[in-house]
C-alpha positions as CSV (number, residue, x, y, z in Angstrom):
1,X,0.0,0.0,0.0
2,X,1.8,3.3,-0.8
3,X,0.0,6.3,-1.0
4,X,0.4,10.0,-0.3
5,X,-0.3,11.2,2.7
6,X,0.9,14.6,3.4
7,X,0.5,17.1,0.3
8,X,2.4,20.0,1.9
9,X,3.8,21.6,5.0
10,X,4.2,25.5,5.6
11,X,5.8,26.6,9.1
12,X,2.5,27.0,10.3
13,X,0.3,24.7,8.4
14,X,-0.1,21.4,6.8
15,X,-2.5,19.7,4.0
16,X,-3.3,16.3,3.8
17,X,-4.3,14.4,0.8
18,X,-7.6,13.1,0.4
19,X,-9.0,11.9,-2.6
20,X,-12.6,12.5,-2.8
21,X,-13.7,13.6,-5.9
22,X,-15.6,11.3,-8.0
23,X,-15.1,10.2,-11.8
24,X,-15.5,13.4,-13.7
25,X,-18.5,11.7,-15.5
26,X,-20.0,11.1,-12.2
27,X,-20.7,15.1,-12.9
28,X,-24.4,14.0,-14.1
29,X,-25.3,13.3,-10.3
30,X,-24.1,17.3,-9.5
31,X,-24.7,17.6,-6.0
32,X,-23.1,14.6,-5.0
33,X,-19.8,15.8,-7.2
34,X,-19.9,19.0,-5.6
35,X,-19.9,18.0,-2.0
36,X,-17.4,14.9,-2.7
37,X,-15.4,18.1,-4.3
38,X,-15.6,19.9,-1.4
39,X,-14.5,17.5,1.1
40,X,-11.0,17.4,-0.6
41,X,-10.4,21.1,1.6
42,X,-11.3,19.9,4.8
43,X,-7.9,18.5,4.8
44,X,-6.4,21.1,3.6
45,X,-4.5,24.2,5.9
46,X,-4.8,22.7,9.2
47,X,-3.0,24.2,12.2
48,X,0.5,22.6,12.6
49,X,-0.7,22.4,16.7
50,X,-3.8,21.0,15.6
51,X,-1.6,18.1,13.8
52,X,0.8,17.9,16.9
53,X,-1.9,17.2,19.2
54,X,-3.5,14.8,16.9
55,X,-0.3,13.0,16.5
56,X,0.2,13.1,20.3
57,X,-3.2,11.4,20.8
58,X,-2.8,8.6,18.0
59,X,0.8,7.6,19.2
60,X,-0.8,6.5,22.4
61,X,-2.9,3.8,20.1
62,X,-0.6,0.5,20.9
63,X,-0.5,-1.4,17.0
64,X,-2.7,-4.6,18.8
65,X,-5.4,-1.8,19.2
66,X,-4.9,-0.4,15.7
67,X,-5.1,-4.0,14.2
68,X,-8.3,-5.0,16.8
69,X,-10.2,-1.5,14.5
70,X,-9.5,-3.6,11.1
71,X,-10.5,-7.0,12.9
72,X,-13.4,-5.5,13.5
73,X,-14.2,-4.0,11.0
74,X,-13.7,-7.5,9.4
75,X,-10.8,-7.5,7.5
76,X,-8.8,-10.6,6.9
77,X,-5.2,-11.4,9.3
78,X,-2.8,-10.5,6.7
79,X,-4.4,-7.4,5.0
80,X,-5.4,-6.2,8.9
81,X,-1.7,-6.3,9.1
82,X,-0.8,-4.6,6.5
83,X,-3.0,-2.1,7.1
84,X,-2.0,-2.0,11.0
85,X,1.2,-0.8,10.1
86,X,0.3,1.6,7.3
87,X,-1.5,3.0,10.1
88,X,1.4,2.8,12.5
89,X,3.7,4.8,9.9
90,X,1.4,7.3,9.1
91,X,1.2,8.3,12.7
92,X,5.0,8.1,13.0
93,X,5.2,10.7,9.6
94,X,2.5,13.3,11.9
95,X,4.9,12.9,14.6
96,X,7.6,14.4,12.8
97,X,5.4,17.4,12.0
């Protein structure tokens, strides 16, 4: 699994990645294209202390209690691994923030 996750850093702000916005033919249903559109900037231009404390928070999560989520959830042993540690990274990467 490799994917962005962090489209940009300023000293005081940082945007995410989040890929929202439907199949450009998917245009036909409009509202539902313009509010998947729109969700795309709720990641953008957050607070760099807003990502710390986040970050704080999630590196508290111990990985057994990130792979119990995708157990769940019901996700299979290996890809709830994979995922596990995708997750685990990912908090690692807002850490350095």
């Amino acid at each position: 699994m490799k994917s962005q996750f962090i489209a940009a850093t300023t000293p005081g702000f940082v945007d995410f990645v989040l890929h929202s916005r439907p199949f450009v033919l998917s245009i036909v249903n409009l509202p539902n294209y313009r509010t998947r559109t729109r969700m795309e900037q709720i990641t953008q231009h957050i607070p760099r202390d807003d990502v710390r404390w986040l970050a704080h928070r999630l590196s508290r999560l111990t990985v057994e209690q990130i792979r119990d989520c995708f157990r769940a959830a019901g996700y299979k042993a290996d890809v709830t691994e994979i995922y596990a540690q995708a997750v685990r990274k990912r908090i690692a990467e807002l850490g350095t923030l």
